[in-house]
PLY file of the C-alpha trace (Angstrom):
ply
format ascii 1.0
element vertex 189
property float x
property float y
property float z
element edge 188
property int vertex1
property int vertex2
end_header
-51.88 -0.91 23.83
-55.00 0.03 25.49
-57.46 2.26 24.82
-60.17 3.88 27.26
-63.80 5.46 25.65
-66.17 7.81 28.29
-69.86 8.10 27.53
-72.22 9.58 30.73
-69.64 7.89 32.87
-69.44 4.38 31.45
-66.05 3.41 29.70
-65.48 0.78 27.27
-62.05 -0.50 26.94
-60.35 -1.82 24.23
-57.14 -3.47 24.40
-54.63 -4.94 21.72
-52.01 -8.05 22.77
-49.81 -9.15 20.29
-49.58 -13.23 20.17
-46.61 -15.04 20.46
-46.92 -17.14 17.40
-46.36 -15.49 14.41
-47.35 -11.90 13.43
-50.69 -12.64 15.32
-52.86 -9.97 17.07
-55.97 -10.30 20.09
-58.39 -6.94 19.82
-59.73 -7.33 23.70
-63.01 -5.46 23.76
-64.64 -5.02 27.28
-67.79 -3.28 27.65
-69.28 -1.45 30.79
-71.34 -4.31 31.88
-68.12 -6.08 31.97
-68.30 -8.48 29.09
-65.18 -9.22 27.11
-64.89 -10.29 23.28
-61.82 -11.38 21.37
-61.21 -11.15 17.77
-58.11 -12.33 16.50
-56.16 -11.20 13.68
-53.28 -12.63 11.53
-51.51 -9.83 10.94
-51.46 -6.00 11.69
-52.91 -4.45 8.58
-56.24 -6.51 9.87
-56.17 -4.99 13.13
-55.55 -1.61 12.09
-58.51 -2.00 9.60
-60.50 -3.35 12.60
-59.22 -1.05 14.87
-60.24 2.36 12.57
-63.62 0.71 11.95
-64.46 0.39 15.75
-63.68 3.71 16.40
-65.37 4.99 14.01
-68.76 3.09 15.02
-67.76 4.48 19.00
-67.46 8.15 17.98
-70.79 7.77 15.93
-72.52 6.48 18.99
-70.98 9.25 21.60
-67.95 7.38 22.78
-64.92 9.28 22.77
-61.11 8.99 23.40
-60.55 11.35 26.24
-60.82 8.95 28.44
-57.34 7.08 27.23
-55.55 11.16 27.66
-56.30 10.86 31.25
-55.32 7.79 32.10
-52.32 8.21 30.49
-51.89 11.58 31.19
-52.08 10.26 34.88
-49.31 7.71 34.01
-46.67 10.39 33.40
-46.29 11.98 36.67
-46.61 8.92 38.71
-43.85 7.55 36.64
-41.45 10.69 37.23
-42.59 11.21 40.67
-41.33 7.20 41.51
-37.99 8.04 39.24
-37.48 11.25 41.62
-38.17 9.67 45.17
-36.87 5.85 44.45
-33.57 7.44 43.22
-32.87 5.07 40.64
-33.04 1.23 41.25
-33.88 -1.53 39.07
-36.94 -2.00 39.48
-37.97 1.72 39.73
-36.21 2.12 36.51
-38.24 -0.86 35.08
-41.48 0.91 36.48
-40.62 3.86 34.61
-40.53 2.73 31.89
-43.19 0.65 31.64
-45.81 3.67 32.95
-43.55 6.35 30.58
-43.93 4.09 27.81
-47.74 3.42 27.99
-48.82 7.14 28.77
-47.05 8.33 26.13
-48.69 6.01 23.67
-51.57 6.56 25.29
-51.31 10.27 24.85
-50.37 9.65 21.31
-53.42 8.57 20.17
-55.62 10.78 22.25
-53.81 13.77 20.83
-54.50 12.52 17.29
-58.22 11.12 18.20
-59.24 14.47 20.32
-59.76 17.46 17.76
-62.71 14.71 16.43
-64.23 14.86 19.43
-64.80 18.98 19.51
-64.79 19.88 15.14
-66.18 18.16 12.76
-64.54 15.85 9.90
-64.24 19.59 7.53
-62.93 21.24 10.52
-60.59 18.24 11.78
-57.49 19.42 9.46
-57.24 22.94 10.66
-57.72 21.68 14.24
-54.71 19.26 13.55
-52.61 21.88 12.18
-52.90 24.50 14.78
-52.12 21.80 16.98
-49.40 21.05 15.17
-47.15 24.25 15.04
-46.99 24.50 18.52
-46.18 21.39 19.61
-43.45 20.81 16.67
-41.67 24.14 17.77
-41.83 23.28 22.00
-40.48 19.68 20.48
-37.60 21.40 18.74
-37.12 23.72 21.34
-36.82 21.39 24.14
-33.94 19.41 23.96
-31.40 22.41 24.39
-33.82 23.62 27.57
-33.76 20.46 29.02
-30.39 19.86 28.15
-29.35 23.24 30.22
-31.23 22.14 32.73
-29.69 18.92 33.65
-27.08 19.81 33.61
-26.66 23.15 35.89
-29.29 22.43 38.48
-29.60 17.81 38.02
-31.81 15.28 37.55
-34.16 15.88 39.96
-35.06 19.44 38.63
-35.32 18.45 35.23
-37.58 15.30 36.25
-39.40 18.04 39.13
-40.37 20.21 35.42
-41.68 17.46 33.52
-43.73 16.29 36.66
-45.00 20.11 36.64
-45.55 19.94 32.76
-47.15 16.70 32.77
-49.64 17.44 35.67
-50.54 20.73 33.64
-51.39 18.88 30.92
-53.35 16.65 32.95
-55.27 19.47 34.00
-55.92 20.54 31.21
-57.40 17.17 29.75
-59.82 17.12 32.72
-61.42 20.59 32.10
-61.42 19.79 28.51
-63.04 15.83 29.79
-65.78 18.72 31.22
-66.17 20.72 28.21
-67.03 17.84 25.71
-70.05 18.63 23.19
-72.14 16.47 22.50
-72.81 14.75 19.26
-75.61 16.69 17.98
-73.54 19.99 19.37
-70.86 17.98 17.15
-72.96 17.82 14.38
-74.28 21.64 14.07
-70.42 23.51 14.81
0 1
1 2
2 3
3 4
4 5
5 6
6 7
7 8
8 9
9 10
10 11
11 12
12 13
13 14
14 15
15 16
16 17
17 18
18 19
19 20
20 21
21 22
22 23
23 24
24 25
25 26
26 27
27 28
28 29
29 30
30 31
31 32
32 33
33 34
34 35
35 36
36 37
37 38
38 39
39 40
40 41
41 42
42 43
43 44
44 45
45 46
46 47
47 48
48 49
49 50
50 51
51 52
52 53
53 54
54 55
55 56
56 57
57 58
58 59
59 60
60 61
61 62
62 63
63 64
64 65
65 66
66 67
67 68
68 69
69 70
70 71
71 72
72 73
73 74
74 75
75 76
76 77
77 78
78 79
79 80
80 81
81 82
82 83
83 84
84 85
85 86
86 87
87 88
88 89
89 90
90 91
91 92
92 93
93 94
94 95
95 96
96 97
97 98
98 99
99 100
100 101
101 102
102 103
103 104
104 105
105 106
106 107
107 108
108 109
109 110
110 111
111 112
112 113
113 114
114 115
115 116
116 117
117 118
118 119
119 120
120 121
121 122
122 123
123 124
124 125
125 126
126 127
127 128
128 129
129 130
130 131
131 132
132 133
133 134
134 135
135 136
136 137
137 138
138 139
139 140
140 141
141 142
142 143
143 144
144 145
145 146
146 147
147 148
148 149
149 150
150 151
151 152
152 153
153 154
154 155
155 156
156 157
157 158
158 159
159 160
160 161
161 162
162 163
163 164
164 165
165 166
166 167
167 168
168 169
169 170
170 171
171 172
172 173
173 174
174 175
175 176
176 177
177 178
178 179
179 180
180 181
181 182
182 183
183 184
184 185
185 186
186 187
187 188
């Protein structure tokens, strides 16, 4: 998994590749000059430990985790928009998943990072829970729309919605990228 941080347009990366051997983990940190450091783990609970710590020490200093929304929010689209015009082979099937897979992770943890980034640690649960409903009922809803879809109009027009859906959202995550506070802002909401 990788992870993107913005501060006054310089982004740090982090990046975590699980070892062959064993339950073993490399946290890949690369900073805007460019330099790389590797810490290895034995085992997850480590890295997740590490992991929390970091970001914690990156918010503190300004970095955020928009960022890793947009480039995976960028991932999404591409990756229907090759489905739709490749029609289907191996290897565009392959690339789908590959780019479906990481933006949604990627998305994953920018959706649970981003309320930090605009409320405080008080206001951080309410944030999360009005965030919540709506996207719980669209993710029960769904299915049966999509479903309908599909199958009365095909493939293409289901994968033509989620291209439109997915592009909206991006949108959305760069006008919020131009709307971030900044920490002292952060500090007196």
């Amino acid at each position: 998994m990788i992870w993107f941080y913005e501060k006054d347009g310089e982004h740090l990366r982090c990046e975590v590749r699980h070892l062959v051997e064993g339950d073993r983990f490399d946290l890949v940190i690369i900073e805007p000059n460019g330099q790389e450091r590797v810490e290895t783990f034995e085992d997850s609970s480590q890295l997740n430990k590490r992991s929390a710590q970091l970001e914690r020490e990156w918010r503190a200093m300004g970095w955020d985790g928009i960022t890793t929304g947009l480039f995976a929010g960028l991932a999404l689209p591409i990756a229907m928009l090759l489905l739709m015009v490749r029609r289907g082979s191996h290897w565009t099937i392959a690339a789908f998943i590959l780019l479906y897979g990481l933006g949604s992770g990627g998305l994953a943890v920018a959706r649970a990072t981003m309320p930090l980034v605009f409320y405080d640690k008080a206001e951080f649960a309410k944030a999360t829970s009005r965030i919540a409903l709506p996207l719980n009922l669209i993710s029960a809803a769904s299915p049966p729309v999509l479903v309908g879809l599909l199958m009365h109009f095909g493939s293409n027009a289901l994968l033509g919605l989620a291209t439109l859906c997915s592009c909206g959202a991006l949108l959305i995550l760069l006008w919020l990228s131009r709307r971030r506070p900044t920490i002292g802002a952060i500090a007196a909401i």
